[in-house]
N, C-alpha and C positions, 0 to 999 in steps of 0.2 A: 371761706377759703379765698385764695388770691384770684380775681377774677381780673384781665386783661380783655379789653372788646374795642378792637380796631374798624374805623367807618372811615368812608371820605374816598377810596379809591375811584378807579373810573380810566378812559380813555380822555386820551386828552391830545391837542396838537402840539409838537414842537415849537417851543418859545409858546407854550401857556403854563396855566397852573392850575395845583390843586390845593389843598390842605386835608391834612389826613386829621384825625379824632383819635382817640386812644380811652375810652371811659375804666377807671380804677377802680374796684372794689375789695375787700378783704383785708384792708391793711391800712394801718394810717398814712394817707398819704404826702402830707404836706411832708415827712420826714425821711421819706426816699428819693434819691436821683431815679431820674428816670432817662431811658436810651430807646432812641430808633435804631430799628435795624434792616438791612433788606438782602432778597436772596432772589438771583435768579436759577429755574431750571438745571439743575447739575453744577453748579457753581455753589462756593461756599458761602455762607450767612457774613457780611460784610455792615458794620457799626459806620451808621452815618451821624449820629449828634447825641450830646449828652444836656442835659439840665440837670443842675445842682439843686439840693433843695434853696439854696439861696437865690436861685436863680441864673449863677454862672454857665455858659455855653460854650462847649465843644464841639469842632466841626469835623467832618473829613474833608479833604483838600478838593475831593472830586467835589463836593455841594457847597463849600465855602463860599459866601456872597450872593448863593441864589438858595438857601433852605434856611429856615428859622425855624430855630425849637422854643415853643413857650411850655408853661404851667398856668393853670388856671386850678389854684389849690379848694375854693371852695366849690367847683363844680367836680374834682379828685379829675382832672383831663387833663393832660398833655399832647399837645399839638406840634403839626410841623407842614408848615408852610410853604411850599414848595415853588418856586419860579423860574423862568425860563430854562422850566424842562426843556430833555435831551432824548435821543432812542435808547443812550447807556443808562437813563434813570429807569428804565424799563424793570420791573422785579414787584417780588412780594415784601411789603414793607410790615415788619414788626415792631410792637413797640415790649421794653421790656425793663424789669427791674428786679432786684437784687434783694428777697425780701427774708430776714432769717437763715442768711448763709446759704440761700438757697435763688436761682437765679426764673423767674418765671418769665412765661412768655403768650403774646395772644396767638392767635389764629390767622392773623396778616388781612392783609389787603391788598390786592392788585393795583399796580399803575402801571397802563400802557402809554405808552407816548408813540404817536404816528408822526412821521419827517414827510 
């Protein structure tokens, strides 16, 4: 089955970084896009970046210039980069993909940022 498992969270200070993990199983992955995503507390699930199986990258305008989404197809991960976090990057970050008409999702990971 489609296994999602998100690592890399943590606390961190304003204007640092992290990079979150995402490990893939259940699905070929070199053949799906894959998307972050993140949610804070009572607020809705908000899509922060996309990678194309080609490699192509989608941002949202809040993380444009400071997040990067890669693939690392033979370790099935997708990553995201995160730099000069903010207090608004604050959320649980998901990574997620579209697998069989059917949209799967991990378990998240926390990122605090302290100002």
């Amino acid at each position: 089955q489609v296994q999602l498992v998100e690592s890399g969270g943590g606390l961190v200070r304003a204007g640092g970084s992290l990079t979150l993990s995402c490990a893939a199983s259940g699905f070929i992955f070199g053949i799906r896009a894959m998307a972050w995503y993140r949610q804070l507390t009572g607020n809705q699930r908000e899509w922060v970046a996309t990678i194309t199986t080609g490699g192509d990258t989608n941002y949202a305008d809040s993380v444009k210039g400071r997040f990067t989404i890669s693939r690392d197809n033979a370790k099935n991960t997708v990553y995201l980069q995160m730099n000069s976090l903010k207090p608004e990057d604050i959320a649980v970050y998901y990574c997620s993909t579209n697998h069989m008409g059917r949209e799967y999702w991990g378990q998240g990971t926390r990122v605090t940022v302290s100002s």
